[in-house]
C-alpha positions as CSV (number, residue, x, y, z in Angstrom):
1,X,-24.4,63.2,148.4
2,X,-22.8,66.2,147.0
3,X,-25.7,68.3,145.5
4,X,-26.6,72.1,144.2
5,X,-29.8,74.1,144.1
6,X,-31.1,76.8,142.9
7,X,-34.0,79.2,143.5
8,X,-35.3,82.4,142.8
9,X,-36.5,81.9,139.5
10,X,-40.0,83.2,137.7
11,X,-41.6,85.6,135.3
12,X,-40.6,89.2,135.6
13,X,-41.7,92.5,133.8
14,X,-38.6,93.9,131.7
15,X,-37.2,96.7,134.5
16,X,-37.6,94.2,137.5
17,X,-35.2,92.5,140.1
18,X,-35.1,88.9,140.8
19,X,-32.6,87.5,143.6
20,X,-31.8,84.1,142.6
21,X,-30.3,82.0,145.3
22,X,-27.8,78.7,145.2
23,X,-27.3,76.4,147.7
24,X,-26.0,73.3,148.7
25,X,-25.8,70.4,150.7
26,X,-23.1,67.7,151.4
27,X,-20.7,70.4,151.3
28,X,-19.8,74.0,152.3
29,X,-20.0,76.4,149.6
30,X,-17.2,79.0,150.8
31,X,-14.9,76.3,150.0
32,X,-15.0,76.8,146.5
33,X,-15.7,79.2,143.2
34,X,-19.2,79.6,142.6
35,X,-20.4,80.6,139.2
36,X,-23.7,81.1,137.2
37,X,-24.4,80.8,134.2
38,X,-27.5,80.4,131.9
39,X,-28.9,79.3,128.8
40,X,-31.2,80.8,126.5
41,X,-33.8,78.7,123.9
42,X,-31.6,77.6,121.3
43,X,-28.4,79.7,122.4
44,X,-25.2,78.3,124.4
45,X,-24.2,78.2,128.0
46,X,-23.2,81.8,129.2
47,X,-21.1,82.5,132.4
48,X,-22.6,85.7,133.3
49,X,-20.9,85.6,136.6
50,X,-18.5,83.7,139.6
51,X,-17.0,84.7,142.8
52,X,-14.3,83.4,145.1
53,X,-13.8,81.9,148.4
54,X,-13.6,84.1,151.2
55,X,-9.9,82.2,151.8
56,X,-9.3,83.6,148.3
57,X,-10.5,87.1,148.5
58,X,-14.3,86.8,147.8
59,X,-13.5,88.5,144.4
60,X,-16.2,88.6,141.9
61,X,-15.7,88.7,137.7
62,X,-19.1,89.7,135.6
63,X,-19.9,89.3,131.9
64,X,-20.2,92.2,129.9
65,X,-23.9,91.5,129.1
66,X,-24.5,91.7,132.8
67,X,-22.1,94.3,134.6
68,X,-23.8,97.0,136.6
69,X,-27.0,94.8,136.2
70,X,-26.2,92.0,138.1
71,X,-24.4,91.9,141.9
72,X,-23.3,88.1,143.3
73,X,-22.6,87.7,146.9
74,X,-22.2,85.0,149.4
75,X,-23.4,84.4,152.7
76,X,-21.6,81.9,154.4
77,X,-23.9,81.6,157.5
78,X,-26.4,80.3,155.2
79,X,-24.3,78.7,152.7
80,X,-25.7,80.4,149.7
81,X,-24.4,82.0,146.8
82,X,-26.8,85.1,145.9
83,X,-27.1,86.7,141.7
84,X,-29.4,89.7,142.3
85,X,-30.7,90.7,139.5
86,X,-31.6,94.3,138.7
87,X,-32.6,96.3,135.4
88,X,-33.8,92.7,133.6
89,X,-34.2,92.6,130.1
90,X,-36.1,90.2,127.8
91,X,-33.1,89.1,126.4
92,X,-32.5,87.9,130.1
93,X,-34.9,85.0,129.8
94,X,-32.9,81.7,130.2
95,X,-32.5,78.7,132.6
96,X,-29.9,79.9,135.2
97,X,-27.9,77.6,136.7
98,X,-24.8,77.9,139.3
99,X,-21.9,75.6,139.4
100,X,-18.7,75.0,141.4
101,X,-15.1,74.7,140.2
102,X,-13.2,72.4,142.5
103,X,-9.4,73.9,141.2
104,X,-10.5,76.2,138.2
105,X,-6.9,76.8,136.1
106,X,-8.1,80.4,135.6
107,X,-8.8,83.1,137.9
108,X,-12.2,84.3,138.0
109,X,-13.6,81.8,135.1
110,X,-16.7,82.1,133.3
111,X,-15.5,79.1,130.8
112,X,-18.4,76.9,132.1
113,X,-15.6,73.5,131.2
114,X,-14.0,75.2,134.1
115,X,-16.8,74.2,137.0
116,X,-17.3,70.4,138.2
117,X,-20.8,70.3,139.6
118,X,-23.7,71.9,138.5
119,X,-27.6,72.4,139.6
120,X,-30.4,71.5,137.8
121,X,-31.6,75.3,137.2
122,X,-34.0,77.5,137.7
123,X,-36.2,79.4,135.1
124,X,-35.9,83.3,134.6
125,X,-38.6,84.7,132.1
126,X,-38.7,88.6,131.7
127,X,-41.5,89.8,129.7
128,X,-44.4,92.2,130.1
C-alpha cells in the first residue's frame, strides 16, 4: 500500500525552527517530485515548496512567502523529504502536508492539482 507521512510538527515560539520530515512507504521517494504544502484555518491550500528527483537534478522551487525561510532537501538513504523551517512566523500556523506528483506537466509545481498522493499532515502552530 502506497502511503505518505509526515512529521515534525508542534507549537513553536515566533523566531523558531522546526524540521518537518516526509516519508514513505510502498515506494521510493527519489522517484518522484515531492512538494509541501499547507493550509491555514479557513484559508486555501498553499504550495510553499517541492523539489525534484535526483534523476532530474534535485532542483528545488520556493513560494515567495517562504524563500530564505524555508530550505527542502532529500535524503535518499532514508527516504525522506526534509522542510526545515527557520525564522517562523505566526502567520506560519497551518496543517502541512507533503505530496507527490507522479508526471507533474510543469516544472517545479506548487499547483497542488499537480501532485497525486498526499499525507494526512502534520500540525505547525507558531505562537508565543
Amino acid at each position: 500500500q502506497w502511503q505518505l507521512v509526515e512529521s515534525g510538527g508542534g507549537l513553536v515560539q515566533p523566531g523558531g525552527s522546526l524540521t518537518l520530515s516526509c516519508t514513505s512507504s510502498g515506494f521510493i521517494l527519489d522517484g518522484y517530485t515531492v512538494g509541501w504544502f499547507r493550509q491555514a484555518p479557513r484559508g486555501e491550500r498553499e504550495g510553499i515548496s517541492c523539489i525534484e528527483n535526483s534523476n532530474s537534478g534535485g532542483n528545488t522551487n520556493y513560494a515567495d512567502s517562504v524563500k530564505g525561510r524555508f530550505t527542502i532537501s532529500r535524503d535518499n538513504a532514508a527516504n525522506t523529504v526534509y522542510l526545515q523551517m527557520n525564522s517562523l512566523k505566526p502567520e506560519d500556523t497551518a496543517i502541512y502536508y507533503c505530496a507527490i506528483a507522479w508526471k507533474p506537466n510543469g516544472r517545479l509545481p506548487l499547483g497542488d492539482y499537480e501532485y497525486d498522493e498526499w499525507g494526512q499532515g502534520t500540525q505547525v502552530t507558531v505562537s508565543s
